[in-house]
PASE-664139 format. One record per residue (C-alpha): residue number from 1; x, y, z. Coordinates in pm, whole numbers. Example, Ala and Ser with C-alpha at 12.3 -4.5 7.8 and 13.67 -1.06 7.14 Angstrom:
BEGIN
<rec 1,<1230,-450,780>>,
<rec 2,<1367,-106,714>>,
REM end
This chain:
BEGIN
<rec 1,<-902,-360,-1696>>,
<rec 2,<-977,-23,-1564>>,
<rec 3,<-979,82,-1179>>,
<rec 4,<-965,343,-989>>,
<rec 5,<-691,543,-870>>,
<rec 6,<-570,698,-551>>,
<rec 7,<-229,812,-552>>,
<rec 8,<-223,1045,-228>>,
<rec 9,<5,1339,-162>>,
<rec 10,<338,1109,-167>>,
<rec 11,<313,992,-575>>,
<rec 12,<215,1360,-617>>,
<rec 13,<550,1509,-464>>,
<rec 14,<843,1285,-300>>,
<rec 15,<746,1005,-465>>,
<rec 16,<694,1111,-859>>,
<rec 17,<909,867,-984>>,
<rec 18,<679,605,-770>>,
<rec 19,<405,733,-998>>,
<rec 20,<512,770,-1324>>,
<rec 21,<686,395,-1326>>,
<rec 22,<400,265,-1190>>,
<rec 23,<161,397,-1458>>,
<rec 24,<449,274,-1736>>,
<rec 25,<420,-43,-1587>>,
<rec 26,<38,-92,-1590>>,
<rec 27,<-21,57,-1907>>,
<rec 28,<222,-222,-2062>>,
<rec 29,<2,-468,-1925>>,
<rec 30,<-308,-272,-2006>>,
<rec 31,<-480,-175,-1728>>,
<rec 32,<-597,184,-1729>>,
<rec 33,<-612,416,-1402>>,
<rec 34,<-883,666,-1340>>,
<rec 35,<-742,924,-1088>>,
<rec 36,<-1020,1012,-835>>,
<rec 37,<-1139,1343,-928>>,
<rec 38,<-1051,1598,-655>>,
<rec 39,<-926,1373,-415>>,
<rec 40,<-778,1459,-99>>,
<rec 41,<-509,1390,199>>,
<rec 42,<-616,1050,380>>,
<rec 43,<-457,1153,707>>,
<rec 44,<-152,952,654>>,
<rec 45,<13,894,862>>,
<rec 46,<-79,1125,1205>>,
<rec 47,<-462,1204,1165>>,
<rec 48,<-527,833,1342>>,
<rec 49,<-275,973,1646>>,
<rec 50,<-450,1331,1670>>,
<rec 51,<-860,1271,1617>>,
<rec 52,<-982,992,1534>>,
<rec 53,<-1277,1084,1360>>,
<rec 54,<-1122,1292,1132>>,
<rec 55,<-878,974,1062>>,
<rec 56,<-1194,829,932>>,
<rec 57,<-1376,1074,819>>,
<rec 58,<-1054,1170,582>>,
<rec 59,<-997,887,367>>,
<rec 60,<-1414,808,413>>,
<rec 61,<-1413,1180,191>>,
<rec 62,<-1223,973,-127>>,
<rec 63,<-1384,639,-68>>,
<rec 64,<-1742,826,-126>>,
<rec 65,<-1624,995,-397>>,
<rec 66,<-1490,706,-562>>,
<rec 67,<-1816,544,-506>>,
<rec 68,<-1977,873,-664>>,
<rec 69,<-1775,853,-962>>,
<rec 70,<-1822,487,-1064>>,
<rec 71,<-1512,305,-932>>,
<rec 72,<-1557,-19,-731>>,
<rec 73,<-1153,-82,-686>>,
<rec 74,<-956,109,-615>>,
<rec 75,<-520,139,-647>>,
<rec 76,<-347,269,-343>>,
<rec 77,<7,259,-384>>,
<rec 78,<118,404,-120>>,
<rec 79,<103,114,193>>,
<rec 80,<6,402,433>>,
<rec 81,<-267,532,208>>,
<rec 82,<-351,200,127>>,
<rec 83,<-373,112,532>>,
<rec 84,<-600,403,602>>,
<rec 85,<-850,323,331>>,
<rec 86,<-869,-32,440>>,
<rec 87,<-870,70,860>>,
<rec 88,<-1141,301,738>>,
<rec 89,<-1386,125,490>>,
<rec 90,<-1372,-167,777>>,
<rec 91,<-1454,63,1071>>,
<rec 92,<-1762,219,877>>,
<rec 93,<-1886,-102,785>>,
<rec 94,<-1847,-287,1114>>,
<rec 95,<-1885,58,1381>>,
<rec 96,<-2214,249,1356>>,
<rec 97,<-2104,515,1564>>,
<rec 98,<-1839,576,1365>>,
<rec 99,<-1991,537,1058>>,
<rec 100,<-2286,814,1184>>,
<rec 101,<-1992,1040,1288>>,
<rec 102,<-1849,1053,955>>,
<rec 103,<-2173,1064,806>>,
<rec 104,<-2299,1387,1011>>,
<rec 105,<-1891,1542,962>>,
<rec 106,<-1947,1509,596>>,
<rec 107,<-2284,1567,555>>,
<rec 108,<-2319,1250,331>>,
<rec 109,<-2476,921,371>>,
<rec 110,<-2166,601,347>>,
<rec 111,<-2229,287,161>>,
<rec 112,<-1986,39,77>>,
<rec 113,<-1923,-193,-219>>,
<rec 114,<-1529,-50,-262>>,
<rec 115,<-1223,-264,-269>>,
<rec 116,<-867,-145,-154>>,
<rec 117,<-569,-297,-348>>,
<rec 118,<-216,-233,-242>>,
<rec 119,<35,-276,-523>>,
<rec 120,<101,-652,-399>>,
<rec 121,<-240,-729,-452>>,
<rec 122,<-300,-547,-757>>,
<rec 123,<-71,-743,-926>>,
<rec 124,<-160,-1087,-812>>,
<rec 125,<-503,-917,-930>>,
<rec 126,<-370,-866,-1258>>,
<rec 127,<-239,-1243,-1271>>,
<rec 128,<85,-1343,-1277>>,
<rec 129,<54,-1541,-1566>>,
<rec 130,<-23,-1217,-1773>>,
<rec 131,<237,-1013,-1650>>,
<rec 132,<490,-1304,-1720>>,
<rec 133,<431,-1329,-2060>>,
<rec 134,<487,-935,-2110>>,
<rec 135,<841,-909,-1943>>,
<rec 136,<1112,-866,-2191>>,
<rec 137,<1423,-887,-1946>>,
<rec 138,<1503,-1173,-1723>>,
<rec 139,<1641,-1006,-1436>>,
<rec 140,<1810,-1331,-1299>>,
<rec 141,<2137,-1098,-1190>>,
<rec 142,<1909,-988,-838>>,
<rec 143,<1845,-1113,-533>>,
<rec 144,<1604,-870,-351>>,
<rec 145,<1506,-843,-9>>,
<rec 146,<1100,-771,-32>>,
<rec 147,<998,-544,263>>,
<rec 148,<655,-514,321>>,
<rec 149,<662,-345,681>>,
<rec 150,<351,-292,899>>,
<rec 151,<84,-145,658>>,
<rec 152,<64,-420,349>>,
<rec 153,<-46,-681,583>>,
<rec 154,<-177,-517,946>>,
<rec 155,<-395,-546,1082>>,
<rec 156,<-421,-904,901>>,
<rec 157,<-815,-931,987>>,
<rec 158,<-871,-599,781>>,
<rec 159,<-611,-667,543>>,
<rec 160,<-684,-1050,494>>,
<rec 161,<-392,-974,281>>,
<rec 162,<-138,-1238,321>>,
<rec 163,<28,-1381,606>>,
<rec 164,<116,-1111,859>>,
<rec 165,<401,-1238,982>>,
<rec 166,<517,-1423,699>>,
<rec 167,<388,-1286,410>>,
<rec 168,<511,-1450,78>>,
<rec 169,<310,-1231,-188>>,
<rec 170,<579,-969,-297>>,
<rec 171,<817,-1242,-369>>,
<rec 172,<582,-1427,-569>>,
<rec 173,<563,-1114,-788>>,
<rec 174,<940,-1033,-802>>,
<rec 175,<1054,-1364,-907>>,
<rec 176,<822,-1335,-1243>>,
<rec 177,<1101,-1131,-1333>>,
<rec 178,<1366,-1380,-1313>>,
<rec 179,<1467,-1282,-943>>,
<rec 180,<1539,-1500,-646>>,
<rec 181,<1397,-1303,-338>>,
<rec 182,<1566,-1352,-49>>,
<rec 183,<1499,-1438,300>>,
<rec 184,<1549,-1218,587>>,
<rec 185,<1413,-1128,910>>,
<rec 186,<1276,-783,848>>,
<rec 187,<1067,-773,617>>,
<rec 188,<755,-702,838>>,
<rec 189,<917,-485,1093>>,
<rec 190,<830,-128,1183>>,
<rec 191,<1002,161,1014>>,
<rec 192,<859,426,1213>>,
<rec 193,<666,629,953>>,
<rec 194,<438,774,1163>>,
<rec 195,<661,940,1344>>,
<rec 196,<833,1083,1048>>,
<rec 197,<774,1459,1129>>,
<rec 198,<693,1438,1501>>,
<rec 199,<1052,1183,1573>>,
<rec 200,<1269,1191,1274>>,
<rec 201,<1578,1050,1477>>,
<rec 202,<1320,750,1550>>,
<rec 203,<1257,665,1247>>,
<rec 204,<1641,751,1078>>,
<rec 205,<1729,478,1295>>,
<rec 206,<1461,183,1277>>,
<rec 207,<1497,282,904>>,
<rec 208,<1852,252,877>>,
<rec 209,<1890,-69,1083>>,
<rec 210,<1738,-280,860>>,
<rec 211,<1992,-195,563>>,
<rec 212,<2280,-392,725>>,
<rec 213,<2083,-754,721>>,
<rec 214,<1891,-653,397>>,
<rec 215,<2259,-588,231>>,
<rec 216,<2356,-920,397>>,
<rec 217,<2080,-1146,310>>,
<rec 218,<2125,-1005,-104>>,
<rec 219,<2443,-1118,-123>>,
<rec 220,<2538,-1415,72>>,
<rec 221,<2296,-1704,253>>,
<rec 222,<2542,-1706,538>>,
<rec 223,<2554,-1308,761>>,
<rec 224,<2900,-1205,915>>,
<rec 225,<2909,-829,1097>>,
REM end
């Protein structure tokens, strides 16, 4: 299987490790990556906030060059890289103002025929059968709480990944392993990202409130304080 590959400025700096166990992974199961040639920034996550054109018109810059290049799928690990692909290949196709307006910003004409996967669905993509029979360690010994958060599965009619408010996909993958996923309550909620620069207190705290139940819900079915 070979797709194509976005891996936006996060799994190029903060998030190396992201990257490079990601790739391990997919080359055990044989699927090879093709890294967009000279990609660039999508606007995650404060381009939609500041012009929305250029929101578009961002991420519309890699999905045309992907197109240019060959690639018909493409990876986006990142959920907020992911989102903005998604937001944007469904505005173009369904806004022809928009779509014009990106067209006359980037001089180029846009045409479609590109699917988005998030890591979620690149997986079940995969099949779960196949990556079962490659794991080598039962992993029986965790109980993880899967957190999706707003991205993976909003705005659900864009998306049409999973359900958005009780999505069931990242524990189908997890438990493969061996794994009993856990139940909890905040698995879609907001973390704040967006506001990561602009209101870092914001998002220290939405972030940080959600470790008490996750903790909770890993290692007992019954929460005390």
């Amino acid at each position: 299987m070979n797709l194509g590959y976005y891996p936006g400025c996060s799994l190029e700096g903060s998030a190396k490790e992201f990257n490079q166990s990601l790739k391990a992974t997919l080359q055990a199961l044989e699927v090879q990556l093709s890294e967009i040639d000279d990609w660039s920034c999508c606007g995650a996550s404060s381009a939609h906030s500041a012009n929305h054109l250029l929101a578009l018109a961002l991420p519309a810059r890699n999905l045309l060059l992907a197109k240019k290049q060959g690639m018909s799928e493409i990876v986006a690990p990142c959920a907020a890289c992911y989102n903005r692909l998604a937001v944007t290949r469904h505005e173009l196709n369904n806004n022809e103002t928009a779509r014009k307006g990106v067209e006359d910003l980037l001089e180029t004409p846009y045409s479609d025929g590109m699917q988005i996967l998030n890591l979620v669905q690149l997986f079940h993509h995969i099949g779960l059968p196949v990556i079962k029979e490659k794991i080598k360690r039962q992993m029986s010994f965790l109980k993880p709480a899967c957190y999706y958060g707003c991205l993976l599965v909003r705005p659900n009619n864009i998306t049409g990944f999973d359900d958005a408010e009780h999505p069931t996909a990242m524990e189908q993958v997890v438990e493969i392993t061996g794994t009993k996923a856990v139940d909890w309550n905040f698995k879609v909620e907001c973390c704040g990202a967006s506001h990561s620069i602009a209101h870092t207190k914001i998002v220290e705290k939405l972030s940080k409130n959600k470790l008490p139940p996750a903790r909770c819900a890993t290692r007992t079915s019954i929460c005390g304080s």
